[in-house]
C-alpha positions in Angstrom: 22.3 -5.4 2.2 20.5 -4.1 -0.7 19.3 -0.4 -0.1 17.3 1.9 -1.9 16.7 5.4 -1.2 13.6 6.9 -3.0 12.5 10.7 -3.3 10.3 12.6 -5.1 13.0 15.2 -6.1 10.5 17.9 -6.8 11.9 20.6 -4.4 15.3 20.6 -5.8 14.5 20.7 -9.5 11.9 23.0 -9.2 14.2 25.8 -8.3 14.5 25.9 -4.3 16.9 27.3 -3.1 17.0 26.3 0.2 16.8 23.4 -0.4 19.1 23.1 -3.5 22.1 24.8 -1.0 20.9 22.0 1.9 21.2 19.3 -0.5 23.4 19.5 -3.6 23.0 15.7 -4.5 19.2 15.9 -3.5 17.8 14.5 -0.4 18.5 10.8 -1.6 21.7 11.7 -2.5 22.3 13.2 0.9 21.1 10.5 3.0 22.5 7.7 0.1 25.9 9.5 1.0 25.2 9.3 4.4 24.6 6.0 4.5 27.5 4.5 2.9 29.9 4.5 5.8 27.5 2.7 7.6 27.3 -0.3 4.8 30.7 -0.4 3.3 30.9 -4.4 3.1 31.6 -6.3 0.0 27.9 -6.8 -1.6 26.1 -3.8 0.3 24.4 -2.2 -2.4 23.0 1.6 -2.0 20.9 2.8 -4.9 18.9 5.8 -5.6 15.3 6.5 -7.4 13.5 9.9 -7.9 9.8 10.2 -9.0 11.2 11.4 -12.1 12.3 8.5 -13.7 10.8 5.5 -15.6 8.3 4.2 -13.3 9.2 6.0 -10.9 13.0 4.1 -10.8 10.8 1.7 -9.0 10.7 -1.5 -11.5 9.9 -4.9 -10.9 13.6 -5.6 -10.8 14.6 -2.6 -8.9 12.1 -3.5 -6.3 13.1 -7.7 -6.7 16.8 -6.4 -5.9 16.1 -4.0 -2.8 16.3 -5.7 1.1 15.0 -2.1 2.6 13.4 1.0 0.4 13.6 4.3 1.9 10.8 6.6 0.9 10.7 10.8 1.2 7.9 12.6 0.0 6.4 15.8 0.6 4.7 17.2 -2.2 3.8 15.3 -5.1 2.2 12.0 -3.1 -0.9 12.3 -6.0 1.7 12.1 -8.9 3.2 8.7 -7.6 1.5 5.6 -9.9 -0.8 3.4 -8.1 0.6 0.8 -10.4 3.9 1.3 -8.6 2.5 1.6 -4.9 0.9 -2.0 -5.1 4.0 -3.4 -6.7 5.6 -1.7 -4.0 3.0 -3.0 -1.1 3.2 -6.3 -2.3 7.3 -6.5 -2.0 6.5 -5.6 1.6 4.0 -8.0 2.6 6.1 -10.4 0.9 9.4 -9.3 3.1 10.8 -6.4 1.7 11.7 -3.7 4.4 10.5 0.2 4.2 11.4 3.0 5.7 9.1 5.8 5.4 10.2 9.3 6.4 8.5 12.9 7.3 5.9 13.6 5.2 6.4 10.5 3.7 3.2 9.7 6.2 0.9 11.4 3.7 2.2 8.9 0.9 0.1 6.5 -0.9 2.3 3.5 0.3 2.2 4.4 3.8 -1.8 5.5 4.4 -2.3 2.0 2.9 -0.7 0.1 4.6 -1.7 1.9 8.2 -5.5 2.2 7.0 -5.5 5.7 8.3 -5.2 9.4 6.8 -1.9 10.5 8.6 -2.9 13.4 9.3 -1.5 15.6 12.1 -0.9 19.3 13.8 2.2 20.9 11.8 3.8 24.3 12.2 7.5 25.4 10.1 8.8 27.8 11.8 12.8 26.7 12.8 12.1 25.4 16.5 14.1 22.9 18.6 13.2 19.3 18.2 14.2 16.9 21.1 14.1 13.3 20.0 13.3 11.3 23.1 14.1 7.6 23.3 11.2 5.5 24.6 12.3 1.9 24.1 15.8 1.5 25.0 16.3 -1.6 24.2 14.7 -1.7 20.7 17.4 -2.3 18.0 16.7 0.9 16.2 18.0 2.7 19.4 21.4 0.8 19.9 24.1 3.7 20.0 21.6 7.0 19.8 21.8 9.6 22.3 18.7 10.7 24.3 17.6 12.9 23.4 18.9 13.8 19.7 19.1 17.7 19.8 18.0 18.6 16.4 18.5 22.4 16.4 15.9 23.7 14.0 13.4 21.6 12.3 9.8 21.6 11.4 7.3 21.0 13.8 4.5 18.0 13.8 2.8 17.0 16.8 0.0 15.1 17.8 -3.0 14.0 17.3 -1.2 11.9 14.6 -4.1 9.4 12.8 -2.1 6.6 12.5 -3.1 2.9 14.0 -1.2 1.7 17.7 2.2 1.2 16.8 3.1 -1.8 17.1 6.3 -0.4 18.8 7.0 3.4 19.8 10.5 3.7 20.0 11.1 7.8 19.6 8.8 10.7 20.8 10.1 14.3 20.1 9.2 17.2 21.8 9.0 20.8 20.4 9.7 24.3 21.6 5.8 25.0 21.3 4.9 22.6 23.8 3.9 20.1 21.4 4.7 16.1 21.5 4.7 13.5 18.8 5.4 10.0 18.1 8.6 10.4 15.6 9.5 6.8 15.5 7.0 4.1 14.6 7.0 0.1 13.3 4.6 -1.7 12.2 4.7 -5.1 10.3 2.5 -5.8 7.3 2.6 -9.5 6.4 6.3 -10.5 6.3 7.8 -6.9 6.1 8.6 -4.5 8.8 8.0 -0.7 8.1 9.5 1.8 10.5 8.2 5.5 10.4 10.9 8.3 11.3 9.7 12.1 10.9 12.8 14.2 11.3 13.9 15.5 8.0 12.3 18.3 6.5 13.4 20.0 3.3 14.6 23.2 4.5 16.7 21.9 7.5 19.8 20.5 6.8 18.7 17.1 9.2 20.1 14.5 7.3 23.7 16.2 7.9 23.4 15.1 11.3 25.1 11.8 11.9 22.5 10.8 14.8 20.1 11.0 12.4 22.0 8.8 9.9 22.6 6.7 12.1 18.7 6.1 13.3 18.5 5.5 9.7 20.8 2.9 9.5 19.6 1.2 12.7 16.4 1.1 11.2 17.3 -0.7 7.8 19.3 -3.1 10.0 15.8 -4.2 11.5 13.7 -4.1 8.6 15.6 -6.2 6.2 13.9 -9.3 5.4 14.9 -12.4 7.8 13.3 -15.0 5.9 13.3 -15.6 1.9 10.5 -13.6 0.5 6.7 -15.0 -0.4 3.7 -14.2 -1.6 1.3 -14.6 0.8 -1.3 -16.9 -0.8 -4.6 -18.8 0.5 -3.4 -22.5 -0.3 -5.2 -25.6 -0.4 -3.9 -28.5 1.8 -5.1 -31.5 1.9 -5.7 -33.7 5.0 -2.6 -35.2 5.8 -0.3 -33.3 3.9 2.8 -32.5 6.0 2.5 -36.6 6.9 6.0 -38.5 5.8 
């Protein structure tokens, strides 16, 4: 398995403290860290990438050599290159899986490849998230407890502009009242792309192994199960597949 985890890295070099004390390493070190016990077989592969670097640490080879890319955004979505957000939409129609995570629905990659603004009802004010589990039987699931208690976290809830899943495997609920679908697929061509929104910056979610483990599950499911291809109109004459 060849993983790797993206984020924008803005909070933490821009001076946060909250955030900085939350996540030393950075988010993507954090949930790279997190990860690893969960891939430790010869060949699994975790990587990191921050908006920061050349291209975004998203090349054409970085990209060639990832299964699944995990994606975390939150406040820099308009300094991401559109150059790098159709080379990465084209590794996913092709195969490649994605994982896109809390405000990660307002980034390029993932309003173009729903069709839809992402928009939603927010509130950050510390509550209780309950993470229910609406499709038991889904892989992503296997092993999570229902709910996941998440003590203090942001709040999103619904209406949430995004197309009918294709599968609705989580919906949390919040102290306010308020309901939301927290975990999402879709496919796009040959790639699956699950949506999981628990993990904002000034909570320390991605400590929690439930969590973790979600995220696991969910690169499990979206790594690639056939060779990847461009998806191309092609000519074929009558007769072709004949022996």
């Amino acid at each position: 398995m060849r993983i790797t985890v993206w984020n924008e890295n803005v909070h933490e070099t821009r001076g946060d403290d909250v955030v900085r004390e939350l996540y030393p390493e950075g988010i993507h070190g954090q949930i790279a860290k997190g990860l690893a016990p969960h891939f430790a077989d010869d060949g699994d592969v975790i990587r990191t990438a921050v908006l920061q670097d050349d291209e975004h640490g998203l090349t054409e080879q970085v990209l060639d050599e990832t299964d699944v890319l995990l994606w975390w955004g939150h406040i820099a979505h308009d300094q991401v290159s559109d150059e790098v957000v159709e080379r990465v939409h084209r590794r996913v129609l092709a195969g490649m899986g994605l994982l896109v995570m809390h405000s990660g629905h307002y980034s390029k990659i993932f309003t173009r490849i729903t069709g839809s603004t992402a928009s939603l009802l927010w509130r950050s004010e510390g509550e209780r998230e309950l993470v229910w589990t609406i499709e038991r039987t889904h892989p992503i699931a296997a092993g999570i407890p229902n709910p996941i208690v998440i003590p203090r976290q942001e709040m999103y809830g619904e209406p949430f502009d995004i197309p009918v899943p294709d599968e609705l495997v989580f919906v949390s609920s919040f102290t306010g009242g308020e309901v939301f679908r927290s975990g999402v697929t879709y496919t796009r061509g040959l790639g699956r792309i699950f949506y999981f929104s628990p993990g904002d910056q000034e909570y320390p979610v991605y400590h929690q192994a439930e969590i973790l483990q979600v995220l696991a599950n969910g690169i499990r499911w979206a790594a690639p199960r056939l060779p990847r291809e461009d998806l191309t109109a092609e000519h074929r004459p009558t007769g072709w597949f004949a022996p």
